[in-house]
C-alpha positions as a Markdown table, in Angstrom:
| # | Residue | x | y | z |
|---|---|---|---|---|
| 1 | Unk | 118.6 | -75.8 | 48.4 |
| 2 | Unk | 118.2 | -72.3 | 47.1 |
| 3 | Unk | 114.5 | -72.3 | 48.6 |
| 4 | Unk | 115.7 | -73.1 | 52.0 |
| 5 | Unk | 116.3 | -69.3 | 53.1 |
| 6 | Unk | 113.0 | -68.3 | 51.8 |
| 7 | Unk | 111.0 | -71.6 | 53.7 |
| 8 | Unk | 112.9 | -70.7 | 57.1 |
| 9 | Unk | 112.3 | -66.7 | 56.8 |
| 10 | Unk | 108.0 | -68.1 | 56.3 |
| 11 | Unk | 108.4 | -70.0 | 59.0 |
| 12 | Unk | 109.9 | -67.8 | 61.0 |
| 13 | Unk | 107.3 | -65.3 | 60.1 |
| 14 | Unk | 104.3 | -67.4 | 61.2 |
| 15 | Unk | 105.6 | -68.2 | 64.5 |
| 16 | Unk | 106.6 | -64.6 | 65.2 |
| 17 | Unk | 103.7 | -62.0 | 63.5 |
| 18 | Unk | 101.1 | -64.6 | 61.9 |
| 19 | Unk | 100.0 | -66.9 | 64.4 |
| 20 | Unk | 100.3 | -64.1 | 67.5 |
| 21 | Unk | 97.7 | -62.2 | 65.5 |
| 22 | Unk | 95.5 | -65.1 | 64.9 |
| 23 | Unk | 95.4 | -65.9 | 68.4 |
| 24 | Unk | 94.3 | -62.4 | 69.6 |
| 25 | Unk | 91.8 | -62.3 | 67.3 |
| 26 | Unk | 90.6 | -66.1 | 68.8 |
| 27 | Unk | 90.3 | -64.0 | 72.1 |
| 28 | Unk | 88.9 | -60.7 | 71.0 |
| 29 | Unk | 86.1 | -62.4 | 69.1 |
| 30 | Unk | 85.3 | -64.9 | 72.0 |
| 31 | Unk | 85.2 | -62.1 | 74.7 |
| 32 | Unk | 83.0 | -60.0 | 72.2 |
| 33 | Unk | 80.6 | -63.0 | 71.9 |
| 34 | Unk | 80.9 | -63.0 | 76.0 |
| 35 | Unk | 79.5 | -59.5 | 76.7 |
| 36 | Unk | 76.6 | -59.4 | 79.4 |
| 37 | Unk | 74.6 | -57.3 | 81.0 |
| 38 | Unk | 76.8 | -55.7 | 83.5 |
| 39 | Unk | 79.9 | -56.1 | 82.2 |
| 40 | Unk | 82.1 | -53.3 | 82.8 |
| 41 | Unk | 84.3 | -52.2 | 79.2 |
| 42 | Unk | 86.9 | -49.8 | 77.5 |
| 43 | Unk | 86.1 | -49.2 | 74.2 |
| 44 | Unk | 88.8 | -48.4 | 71.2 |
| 45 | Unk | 88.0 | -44.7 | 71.3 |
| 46 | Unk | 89.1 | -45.1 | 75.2 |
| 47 | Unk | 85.6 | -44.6 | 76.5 |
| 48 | Unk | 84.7 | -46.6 | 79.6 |
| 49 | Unk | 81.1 | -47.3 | 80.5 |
| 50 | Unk | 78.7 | -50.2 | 82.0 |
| 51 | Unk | 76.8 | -52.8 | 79.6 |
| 52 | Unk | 73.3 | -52.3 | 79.7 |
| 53 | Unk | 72.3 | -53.6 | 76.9 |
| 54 | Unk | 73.6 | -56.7 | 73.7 |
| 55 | Unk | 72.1 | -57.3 | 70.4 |
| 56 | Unk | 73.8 | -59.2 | 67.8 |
| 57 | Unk | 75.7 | -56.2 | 66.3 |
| 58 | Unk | 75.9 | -53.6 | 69.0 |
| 59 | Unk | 76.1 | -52.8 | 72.8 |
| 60 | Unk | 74.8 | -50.1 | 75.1 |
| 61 | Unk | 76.9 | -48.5 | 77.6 |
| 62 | Unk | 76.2 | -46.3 | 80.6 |
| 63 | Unk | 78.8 | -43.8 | 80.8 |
| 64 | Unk | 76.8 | -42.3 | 83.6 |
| 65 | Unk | 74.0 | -41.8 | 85.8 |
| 66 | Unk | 71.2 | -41.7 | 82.8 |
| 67 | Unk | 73.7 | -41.6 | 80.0 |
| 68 | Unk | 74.0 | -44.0 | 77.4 |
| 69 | Unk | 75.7 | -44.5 | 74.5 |
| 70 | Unk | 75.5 | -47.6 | 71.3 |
| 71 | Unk | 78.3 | -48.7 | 69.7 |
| 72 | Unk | 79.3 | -51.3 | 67.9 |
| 73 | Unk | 80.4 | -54.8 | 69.5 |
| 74 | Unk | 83.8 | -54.5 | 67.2 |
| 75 | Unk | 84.4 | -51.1 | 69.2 |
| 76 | Unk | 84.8 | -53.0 | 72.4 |
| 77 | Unk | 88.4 | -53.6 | 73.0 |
| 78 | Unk | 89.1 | -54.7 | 76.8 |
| 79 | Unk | 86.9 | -56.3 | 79.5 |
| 80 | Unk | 87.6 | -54.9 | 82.8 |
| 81 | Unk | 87.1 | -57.1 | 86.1 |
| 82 | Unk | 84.0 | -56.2 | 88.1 |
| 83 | Unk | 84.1 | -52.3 | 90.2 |
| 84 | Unk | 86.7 | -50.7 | 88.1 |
| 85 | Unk | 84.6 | -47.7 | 87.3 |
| 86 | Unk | 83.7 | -47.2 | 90.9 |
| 87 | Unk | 87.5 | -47.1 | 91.4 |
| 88 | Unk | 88.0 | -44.5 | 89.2 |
């Protein structure tokens, strides 16, 4: 019976911090695997640019007429729906 606080404070823990985590990291690494030509993204360092380019490892953005830029897939933090960046 003494164990009983320390099971329900795991438990707890898991439903509320572990398995959160583990299911955004499910959808960050499927939307990495995702990427396509075209694709419009924000990456972590809050630069937003066109996909013109996937390899295994990293992406090419346009960040402007005749500007591109490579970084790494893992930098690519949020898809963004289709003539966003004309919005801007």
């Amino acid at each position: 019976m003494s164990f009983l606080p320390i099971v329900l404070m795991f438990i707890v823990l898991y439903f509320l911090m572990i398995r959160p985590q583990m299911k955004r990291q499910k959808e960050q690494k499927a939307m990495m695997e995702a990427l396509a030509k075209g694709d419009e993204v924000i990456t972590a360092g809050g630069i937003v640019g066109k996909v013109s380019k996937v390899t295994d490892a990293y992406v090419t953005l346009e960040v402007g007429n005749g500007t591109e830029i490579v970084v790494q897939k893992a930098a690519v933090s949020t898809l963004l729906p289709k003539g966003t960046i004309k919005a801007l």
